[in-house]
C-alpha positions as CSV (number, residue, x, y, z in Angstrom):
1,X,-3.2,-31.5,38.1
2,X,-2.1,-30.7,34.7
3,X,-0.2,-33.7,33.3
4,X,-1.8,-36.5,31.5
5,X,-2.6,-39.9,33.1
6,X,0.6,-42.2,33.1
7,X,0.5,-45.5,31.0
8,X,3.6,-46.4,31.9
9,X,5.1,-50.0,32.2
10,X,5.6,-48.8,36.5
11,X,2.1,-47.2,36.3
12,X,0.2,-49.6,34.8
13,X,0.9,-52.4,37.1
14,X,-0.6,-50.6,39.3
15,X,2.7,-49.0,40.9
16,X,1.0,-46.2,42.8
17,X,-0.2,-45.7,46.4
18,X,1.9,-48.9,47.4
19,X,3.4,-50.1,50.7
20,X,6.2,-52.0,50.2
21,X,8.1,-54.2,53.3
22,X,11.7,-55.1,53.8
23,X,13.6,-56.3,57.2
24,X,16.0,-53.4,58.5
25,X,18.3,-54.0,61.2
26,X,16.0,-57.0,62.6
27,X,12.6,-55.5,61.8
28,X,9.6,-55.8,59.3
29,X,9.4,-51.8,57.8
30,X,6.8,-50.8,55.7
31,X,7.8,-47.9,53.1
32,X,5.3,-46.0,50.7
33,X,7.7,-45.3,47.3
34,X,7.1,-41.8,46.2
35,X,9.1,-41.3,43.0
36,X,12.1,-38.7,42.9
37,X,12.2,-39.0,47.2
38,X,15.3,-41.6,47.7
39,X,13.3,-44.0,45.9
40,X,16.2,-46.0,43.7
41,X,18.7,-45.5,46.6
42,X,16.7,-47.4,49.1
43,X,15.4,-49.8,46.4
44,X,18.7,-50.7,45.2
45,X,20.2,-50.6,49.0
46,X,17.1,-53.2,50.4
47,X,17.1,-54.9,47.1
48,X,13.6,-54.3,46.4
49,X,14.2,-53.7,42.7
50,X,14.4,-57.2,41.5
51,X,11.6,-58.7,43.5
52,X,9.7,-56.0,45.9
53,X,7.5,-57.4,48.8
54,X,4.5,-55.6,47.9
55,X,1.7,-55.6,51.1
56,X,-1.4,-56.1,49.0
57,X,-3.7,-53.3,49.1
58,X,-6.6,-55.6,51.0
59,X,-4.2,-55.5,54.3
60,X,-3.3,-51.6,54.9
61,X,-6.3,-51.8,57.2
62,X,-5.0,-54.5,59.2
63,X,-1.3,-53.2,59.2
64,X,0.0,-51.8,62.9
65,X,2.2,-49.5,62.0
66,X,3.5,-45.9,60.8
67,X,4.7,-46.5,57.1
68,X,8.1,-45.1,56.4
69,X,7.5,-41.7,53.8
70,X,10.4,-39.5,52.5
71,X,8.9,-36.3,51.8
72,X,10.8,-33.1,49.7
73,X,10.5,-29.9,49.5
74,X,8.4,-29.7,46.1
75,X,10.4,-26.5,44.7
76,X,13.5,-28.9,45.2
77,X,11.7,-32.0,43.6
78,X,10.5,-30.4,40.7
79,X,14.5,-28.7,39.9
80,X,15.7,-32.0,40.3
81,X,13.2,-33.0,37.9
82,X,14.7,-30.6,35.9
83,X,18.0,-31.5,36.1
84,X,17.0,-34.9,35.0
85,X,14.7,-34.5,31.8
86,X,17.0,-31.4,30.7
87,X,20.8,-32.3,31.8
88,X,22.8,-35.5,31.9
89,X,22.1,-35.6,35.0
90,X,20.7,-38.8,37.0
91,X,19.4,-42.0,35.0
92,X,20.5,-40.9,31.2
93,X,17.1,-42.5,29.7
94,X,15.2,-39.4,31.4
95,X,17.4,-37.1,29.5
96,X,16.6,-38.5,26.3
97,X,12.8,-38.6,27.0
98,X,13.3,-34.5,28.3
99,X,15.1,-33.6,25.0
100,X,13.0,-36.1,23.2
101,X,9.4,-33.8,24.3
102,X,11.5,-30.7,23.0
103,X,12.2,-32.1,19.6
104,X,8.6,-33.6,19.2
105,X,8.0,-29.5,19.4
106,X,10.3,-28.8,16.8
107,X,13.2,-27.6,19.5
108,X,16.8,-28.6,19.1
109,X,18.3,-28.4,22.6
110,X,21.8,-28.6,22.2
111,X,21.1,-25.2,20.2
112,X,19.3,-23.4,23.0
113,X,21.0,-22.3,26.7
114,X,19.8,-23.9,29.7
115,X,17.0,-20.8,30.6
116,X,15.2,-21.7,27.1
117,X,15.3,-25.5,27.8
118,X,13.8,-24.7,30.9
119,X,10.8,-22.5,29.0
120,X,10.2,-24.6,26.2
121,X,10.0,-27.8,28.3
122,X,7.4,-26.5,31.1
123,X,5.8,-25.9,28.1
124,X,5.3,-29.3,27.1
125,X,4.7,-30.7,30.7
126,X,0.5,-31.3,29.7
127,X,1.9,-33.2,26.6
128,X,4.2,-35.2,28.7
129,X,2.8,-39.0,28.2
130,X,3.7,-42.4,29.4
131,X,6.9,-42.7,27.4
132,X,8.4,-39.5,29.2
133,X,7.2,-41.7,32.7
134,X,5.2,-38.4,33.4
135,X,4.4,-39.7,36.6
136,X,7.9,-38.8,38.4
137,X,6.1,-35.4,37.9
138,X,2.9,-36.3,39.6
139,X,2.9,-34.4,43.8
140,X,3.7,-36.1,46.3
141,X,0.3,-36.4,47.8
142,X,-0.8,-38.0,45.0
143,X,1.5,-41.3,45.9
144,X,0.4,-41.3,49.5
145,X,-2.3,-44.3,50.3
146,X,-5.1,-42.9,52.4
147,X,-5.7,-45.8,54.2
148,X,-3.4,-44.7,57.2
149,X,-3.9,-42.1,59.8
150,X,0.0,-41.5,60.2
151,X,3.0,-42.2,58.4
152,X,6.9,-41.6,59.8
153,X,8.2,-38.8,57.5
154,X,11.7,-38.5,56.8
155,X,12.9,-35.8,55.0
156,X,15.4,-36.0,52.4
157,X,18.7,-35.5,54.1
158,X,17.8,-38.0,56.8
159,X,17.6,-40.4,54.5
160,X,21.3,-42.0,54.1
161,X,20.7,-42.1,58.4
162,X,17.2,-43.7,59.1
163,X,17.3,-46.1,55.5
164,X,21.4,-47.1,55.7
165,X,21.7,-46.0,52.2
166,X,24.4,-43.5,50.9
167,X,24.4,-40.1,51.2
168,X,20.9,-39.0,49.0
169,X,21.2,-35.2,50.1
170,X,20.4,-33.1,46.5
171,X,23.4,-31.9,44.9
172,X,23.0,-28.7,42.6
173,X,22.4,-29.6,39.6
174,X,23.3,-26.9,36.9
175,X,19.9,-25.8,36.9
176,X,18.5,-24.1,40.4
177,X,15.9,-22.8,41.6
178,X,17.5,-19.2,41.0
179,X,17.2,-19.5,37.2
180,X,13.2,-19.8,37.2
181,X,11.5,-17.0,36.4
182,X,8.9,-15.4,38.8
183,X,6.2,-16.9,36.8
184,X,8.1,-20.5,36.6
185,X,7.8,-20.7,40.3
186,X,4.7,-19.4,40.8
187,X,3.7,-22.5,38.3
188,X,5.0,-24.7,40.6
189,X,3.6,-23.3,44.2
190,X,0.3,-23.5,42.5
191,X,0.9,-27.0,40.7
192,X,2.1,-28.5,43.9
193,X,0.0,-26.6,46.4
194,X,-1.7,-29.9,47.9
195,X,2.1,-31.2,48.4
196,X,2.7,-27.3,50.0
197,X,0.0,-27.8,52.3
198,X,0.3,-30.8,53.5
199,X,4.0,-30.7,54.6
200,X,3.6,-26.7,55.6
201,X,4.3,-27.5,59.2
202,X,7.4,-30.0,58.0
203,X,9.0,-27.4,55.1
């Protein structure tokens, strides 16, 4: 993995690998939170924002159950990701940290089209640090606790259905996956290869 450890407020406390629980529709459901999968829509829609039931680490071994997971495709992800750090798109504090990591390289980015954003960005992704919240970039294995044998995946446009939020299908954003170069995409194929293999039969 190329980006730098996170030292993030989120990361920090230890935010990583966590189950979380909330009652749904009559029933305990535990939830893993893997960042840029649904993870503020069904925060905000169970309320786990303010004061999240977090199942301490100790217990996954004693916990029944298939945790809840929304998984993406990682090509999808990482746009998004784009969209956010690059475009006002989604919360407006990510924008600022995106254009923020271009300036820190001497970039101007209201100067520059959309395609040169894109390059000179990706090319700061191993200097992204704990103020950019580098970890939204971090695969999606890398969230997954390995205590459990099985989880219940959910894939992104089934979210709104199996978590009662709103719809969370991805929009387009006004950058796609058709404006990355060849090499762009092979970056992320190769970055996100563990994330590739482990949802191959689920893509």
């Amino acid at each position: 993995m190329i980006y730098q450890k996170c030292d993030c407020w989120y990361c920090l406390h230890e935010h990583r690998q966590i189950i979380l629980t909330f009652e749904m529709n009559g029933e305990r459901q535990f939830w893993v939170d893997i960042p840029k999968n649904a993870s503020q829509s069904i925060k905000e829609r169970w309320k786990m924002n303010e004061k999240p039931s977090i199942v301490p680490r100790l217990l996954y071994k004693d916990l029944d159950c298939k945790p809840l997971a929304v998984y993406r495709d990682p090509m999808s992800r990482f746009v998004s990701l784009l969209n956010h750090y690059l475009t006002y798109s989604g919360p407006y504090g990510r924008f600022l940290k995106g254009i923020s990591a271009l300036a820190d390289i001497g970039v101007d980015a209201e100067k520059i089209s959309l395609e040169e954003r894109v390059s000179y960005f990706m090319g700061c992704l191993p200097k992204l640090s704990g103020f950019h919240q580098v970890h939204h970039f971090y695969p999606q294995t890398y969230w997954i606790p390995k205590e459990f044998q099985e989880y219940t995946w959910v894939p992104m446009n089934k979210v709104s259905e199996v978590f009662d939020t709103e719809n969370t299908t991805p929009g387009s954003g006004k950058i796609t996956k058709d404006m990355l170069t060849e090499t762009q995409k092979d970056f992320v194929f190769s970055e996100y290869k563990d994330d590739y293999d482990y949802f191959k039969n689920m893509l």
